[in-house]
N, C-alpha and C positions, 0 to 999 in steps of 0.2 A: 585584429588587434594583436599585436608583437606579446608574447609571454615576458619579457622582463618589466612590460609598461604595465601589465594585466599584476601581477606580484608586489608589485612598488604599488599601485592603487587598492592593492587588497590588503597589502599591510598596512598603509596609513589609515584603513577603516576597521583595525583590526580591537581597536581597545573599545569603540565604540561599538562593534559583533560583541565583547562579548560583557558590557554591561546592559545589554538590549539583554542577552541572554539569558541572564539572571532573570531580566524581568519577568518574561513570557516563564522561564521554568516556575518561579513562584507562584504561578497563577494556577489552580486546579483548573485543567481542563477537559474531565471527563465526556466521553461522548454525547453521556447522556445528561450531563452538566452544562445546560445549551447556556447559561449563565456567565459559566466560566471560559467555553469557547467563544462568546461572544465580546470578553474581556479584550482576548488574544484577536478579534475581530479587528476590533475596534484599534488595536495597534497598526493592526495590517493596513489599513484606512486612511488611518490619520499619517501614518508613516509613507507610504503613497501617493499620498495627496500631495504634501511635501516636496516630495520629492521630482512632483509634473505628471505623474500618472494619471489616469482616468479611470475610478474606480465604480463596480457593480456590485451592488449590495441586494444577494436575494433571500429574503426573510426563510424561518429556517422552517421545514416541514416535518411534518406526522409521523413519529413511528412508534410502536407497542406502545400506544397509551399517553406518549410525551413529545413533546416539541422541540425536535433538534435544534441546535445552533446554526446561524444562518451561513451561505457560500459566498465568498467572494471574490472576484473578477478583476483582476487588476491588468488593465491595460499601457501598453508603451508605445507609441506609434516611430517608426523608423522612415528613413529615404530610400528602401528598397525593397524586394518586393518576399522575400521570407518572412514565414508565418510559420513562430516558433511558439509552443504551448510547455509550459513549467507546471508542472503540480508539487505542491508539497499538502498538508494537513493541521490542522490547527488541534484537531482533540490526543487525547492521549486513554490509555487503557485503566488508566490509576481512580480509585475514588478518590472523594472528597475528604479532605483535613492533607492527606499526602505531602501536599509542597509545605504548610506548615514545619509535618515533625520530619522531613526529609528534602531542606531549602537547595539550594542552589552551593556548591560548595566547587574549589578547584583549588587542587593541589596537586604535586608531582606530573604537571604537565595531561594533566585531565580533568574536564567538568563531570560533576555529578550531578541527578538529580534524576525527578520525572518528568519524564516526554524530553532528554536535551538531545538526545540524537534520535529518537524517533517520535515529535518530528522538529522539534523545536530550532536546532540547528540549520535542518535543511530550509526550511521557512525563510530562518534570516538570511542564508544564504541566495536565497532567489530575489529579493530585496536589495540585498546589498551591491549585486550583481549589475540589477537595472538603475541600480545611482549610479554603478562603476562604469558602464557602459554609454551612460547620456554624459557624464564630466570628461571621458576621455572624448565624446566626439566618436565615438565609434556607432553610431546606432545604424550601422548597413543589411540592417533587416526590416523586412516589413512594417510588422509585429509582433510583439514582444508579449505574451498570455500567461499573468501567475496566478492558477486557479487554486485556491486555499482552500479547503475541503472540511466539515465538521463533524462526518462521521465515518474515516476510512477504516478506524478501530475496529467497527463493527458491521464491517461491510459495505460502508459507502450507501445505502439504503435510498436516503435519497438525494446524493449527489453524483450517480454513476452516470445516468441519462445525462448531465452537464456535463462529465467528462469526457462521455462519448459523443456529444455535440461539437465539444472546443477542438476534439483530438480529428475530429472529419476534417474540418478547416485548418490544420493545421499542415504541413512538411516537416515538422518533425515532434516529438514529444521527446521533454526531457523531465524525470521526474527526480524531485528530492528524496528522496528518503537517504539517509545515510550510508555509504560505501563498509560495507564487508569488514571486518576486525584488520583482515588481511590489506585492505585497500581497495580490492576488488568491485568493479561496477557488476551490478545485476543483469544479464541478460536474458535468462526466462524466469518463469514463476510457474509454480502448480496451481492447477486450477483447483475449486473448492466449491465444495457446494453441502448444505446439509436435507440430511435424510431422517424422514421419522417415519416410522412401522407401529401404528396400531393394531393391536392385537385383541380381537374379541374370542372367546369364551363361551363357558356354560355356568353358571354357578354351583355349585352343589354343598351338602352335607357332606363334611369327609369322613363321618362315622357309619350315617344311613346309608347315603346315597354315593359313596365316592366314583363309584363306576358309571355314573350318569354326568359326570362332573366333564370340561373340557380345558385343565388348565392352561390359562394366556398365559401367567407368568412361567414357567414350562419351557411353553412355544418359543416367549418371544428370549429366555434365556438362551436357546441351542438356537435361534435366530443368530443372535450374538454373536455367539461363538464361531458360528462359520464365518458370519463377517468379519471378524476378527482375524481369521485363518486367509483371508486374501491377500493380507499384508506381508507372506509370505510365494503366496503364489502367481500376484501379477506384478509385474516388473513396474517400478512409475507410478505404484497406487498405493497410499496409507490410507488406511481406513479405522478409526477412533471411535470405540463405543462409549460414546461421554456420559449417556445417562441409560439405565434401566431400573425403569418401575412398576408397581403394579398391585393389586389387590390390596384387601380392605382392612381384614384381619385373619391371622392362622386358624381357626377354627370353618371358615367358606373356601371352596376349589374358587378360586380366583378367574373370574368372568373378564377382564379384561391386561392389559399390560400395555408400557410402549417401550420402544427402545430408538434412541435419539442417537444418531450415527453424523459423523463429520467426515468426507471421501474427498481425500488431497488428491491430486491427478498431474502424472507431468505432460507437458503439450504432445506426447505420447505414449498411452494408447487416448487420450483425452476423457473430458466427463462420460460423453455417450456409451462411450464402453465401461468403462469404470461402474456408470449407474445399471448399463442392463445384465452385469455380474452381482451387484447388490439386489436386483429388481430379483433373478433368478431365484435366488436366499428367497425373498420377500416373498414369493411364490410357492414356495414347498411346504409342505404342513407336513409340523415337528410333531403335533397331538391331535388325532382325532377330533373332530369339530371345531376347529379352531378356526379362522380366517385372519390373515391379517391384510392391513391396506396402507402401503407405501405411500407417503407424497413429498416432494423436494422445492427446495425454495434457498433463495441467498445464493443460486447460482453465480460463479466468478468463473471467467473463462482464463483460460492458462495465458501465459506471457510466453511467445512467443519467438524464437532467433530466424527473424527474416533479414531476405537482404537487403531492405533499406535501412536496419538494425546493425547489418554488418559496415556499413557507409558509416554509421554516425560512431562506431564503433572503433572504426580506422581511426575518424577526426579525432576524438580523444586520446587515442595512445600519443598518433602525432603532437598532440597538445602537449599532454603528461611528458611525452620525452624533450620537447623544448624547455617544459619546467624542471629537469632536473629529477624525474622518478618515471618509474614503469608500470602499467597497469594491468590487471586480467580483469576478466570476468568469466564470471563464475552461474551457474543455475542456484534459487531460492527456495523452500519449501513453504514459503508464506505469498498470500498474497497480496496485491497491492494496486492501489488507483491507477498502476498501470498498467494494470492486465486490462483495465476496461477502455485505455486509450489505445494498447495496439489492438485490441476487436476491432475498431472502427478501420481497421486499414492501417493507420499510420506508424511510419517508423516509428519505436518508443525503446530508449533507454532507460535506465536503473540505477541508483546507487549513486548519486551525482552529488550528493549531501559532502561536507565532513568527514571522516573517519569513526565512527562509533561501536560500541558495540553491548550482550547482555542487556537486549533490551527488554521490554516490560517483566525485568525484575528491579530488585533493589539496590542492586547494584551498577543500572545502565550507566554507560561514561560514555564520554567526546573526549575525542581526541585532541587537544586544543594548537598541537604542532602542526595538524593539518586544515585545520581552516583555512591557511592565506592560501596554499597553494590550491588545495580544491575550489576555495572560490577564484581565484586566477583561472584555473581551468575550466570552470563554467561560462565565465567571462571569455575565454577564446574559442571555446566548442560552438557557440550562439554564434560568433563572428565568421569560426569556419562554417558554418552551417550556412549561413548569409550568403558568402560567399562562393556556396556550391551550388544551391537550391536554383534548380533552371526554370521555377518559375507558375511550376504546376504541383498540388500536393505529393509527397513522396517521391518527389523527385530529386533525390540526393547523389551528386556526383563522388568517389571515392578521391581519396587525395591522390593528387597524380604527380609521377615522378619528378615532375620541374621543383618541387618544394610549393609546401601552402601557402596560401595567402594568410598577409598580419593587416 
């Protein structure tokens, strides 16, 4: 698809992006709000549909206690033989009443609100994308996969297994989440996983008996603090002591304690090492008779810069510089639904949203000067991708010096 035809298609759908936008921001869609992600559902759907899609709606599952909001599957079928998988997310970080006392506002050439660039934007973006791409006649891909997610906020919990499904069958993954303050796509992510250290004890009298006593809250404090002191000593690893608790009342040596640890990882030295320097801590007794027992969970594997990353990485500058701007990318300290599409193997991109930034505070913005062209450029990067993909998953040929295909 030519970048001036891709520009001219995205700016005539531009007033229409961004009264769509308003909408979906006004809607609270906390994670655990499956009520209010299913508002945001229900546009995705009905918008969809509309539009000749073929959409999967899979009712939303179990986690701590509550019933997420459900995932859904929007399909686009093409005249060629690329299998291109989109992700962006439907919930946002913010509670309930939010979009009320903080609506949808834009001024000085920025939106405000909750969830508009992470992910609300990108959302419309992949939407607007597959109506630009079926009216211009371009659909020289396979497959066209926009998997909207209800709980990447909090892990993806249980939408990861789908994204590692769609991203196997795919040749390439391109996910929304919004492009870098600077402009910049995402090319890796730190892995993430959290850690909790129980810690048992002895109880005692601290006036009779304190020398019988084994305190956990003690232990699992100088636990802490050494894991805390890693953040210094291994390259590529933050480690966050978010919670420590423990014992009953001041008057008893405190029998038990925990301490709830969060260990970012960059794709090197990776989790496994990162965890058997935490596990080491976990290991050492800080007080006499104490034990403690480590267990980990809500493992995220890092995002990755492989070279069928660097492929799809080419195709977009080549894009962006037909558009009239230049891109980098840059590594993430968060992670995201596409750390669990490049596990599966496949190329995965980053940052392909909008321009946004300041996100899950109160002050998060869109950029609203860059909507046309990022989605222009989403709309050409699918086409070059079409175009290179020889036919077997991950097989992405790099643009070659004849000049791309439009």
């Amino acid at each position: 698809m030519a970048a001036a035809d891709a520009r001219a298609r995205a700016a005539a759908r531009y007033r229409t992006f961004l009264d769509d936008l308003a909408t979906l921001v006004n809607i609270d869609s906390g994670s655990l709000n499956a009520a209010g992600v299913n508002r945001i559902a229900d546009f995705v759907q009905d918008r969809a549909r509309r539009s000749g899609c073929r959409v999967e709606r899979i009712p939303g599952a179990p986690h701590a206690r509550s019933i997420l909001g459900d995932r859904v599957v929007v399909r686009r079928s093409g005249r060629g033989t690329a299998r291109i998988l989109l992700l962006a997310h439907m919930d946002t970080v913010f509670s309930d009443g939010t979009a009320a006392s903080r609506p949808y506002r834009a001024f000085d050439g920025r939106a405000y609100g909750p969830g508009v660039c992470d992910d609300k934007a990108g959302l419309l973006a992949g939407l607007t994308v597959l109506e630009l791409l079926a009216d211009a006649d371009a659909e020289t891909y396979g497959e066209v996969v926009l998997f909207c997610t209800p709980d990447e906020e909090i892990g993806s919990p249980t939408s990861r297994d789908d994204t590692a499904r769609l991203a196997a069958d795919a040749d390439a993954v391109l996910s929304l989440e919004c492009a870098r303050e600077d402009g910049s796509l995402v090319s890796t992510r730190k892995g993430i996983v959290d850690v909790t250290v129980s810690v048992s004890g002895r109880a005692a009298h601290p006036g009779v008996d304190f020398e019988r006593g084994a305190n956990a809250v003690v232990a699992a404090a100088m636990l802490a603090a050494d894991a805390h002191r890693l953040n210094g000593q291994l390259p590529g690893v933050r480690v966050n002591v978010g919670r420590l608790y423990g014992g009953e009342r001041a008057n008893v040596v405190p029998s038990s304690a925990t301490v709830q640890l969060e260990v970012r990882v960059d794709p090197e030295p990776g989790l496994d090492a990162a965890l058997a320097h935490v596990r080491a801590i976990a290991d050492t007794v800080y007080v006499p008779g104490t034990v403690a027992l480590m267990t980990v969970s809500g493992a995220c594997p890092p995002l990755r810069s492989e070279p069928g990353q660097s492929a799809l990485l080419a195709h977009a500058r080549t894009v962006a510089h037909e558009l009239g701007f230049q891109i980098q990318d840059v590594a993430s300290g968060g992670a995201a639904d596409a750390n669990y599409a490049a596990a599966a193997g496949t190329p995965t991109l980053d940052g392909l949203g909008p321009i946004g930034g300041d996100d899950h505070s109160v002050d998060e913005w869109l950029d609203l000067e860059s909507v046309v062209p990022r989605v222009a450029m989403l709309a050409c990067l699918i086409s070059r991708i079409a175009a290179s993909t020889v036919g077997c998953v991950g097989a992405i040929n790099h643009p070659t010096t004849e000049g791309p295909a439009t």
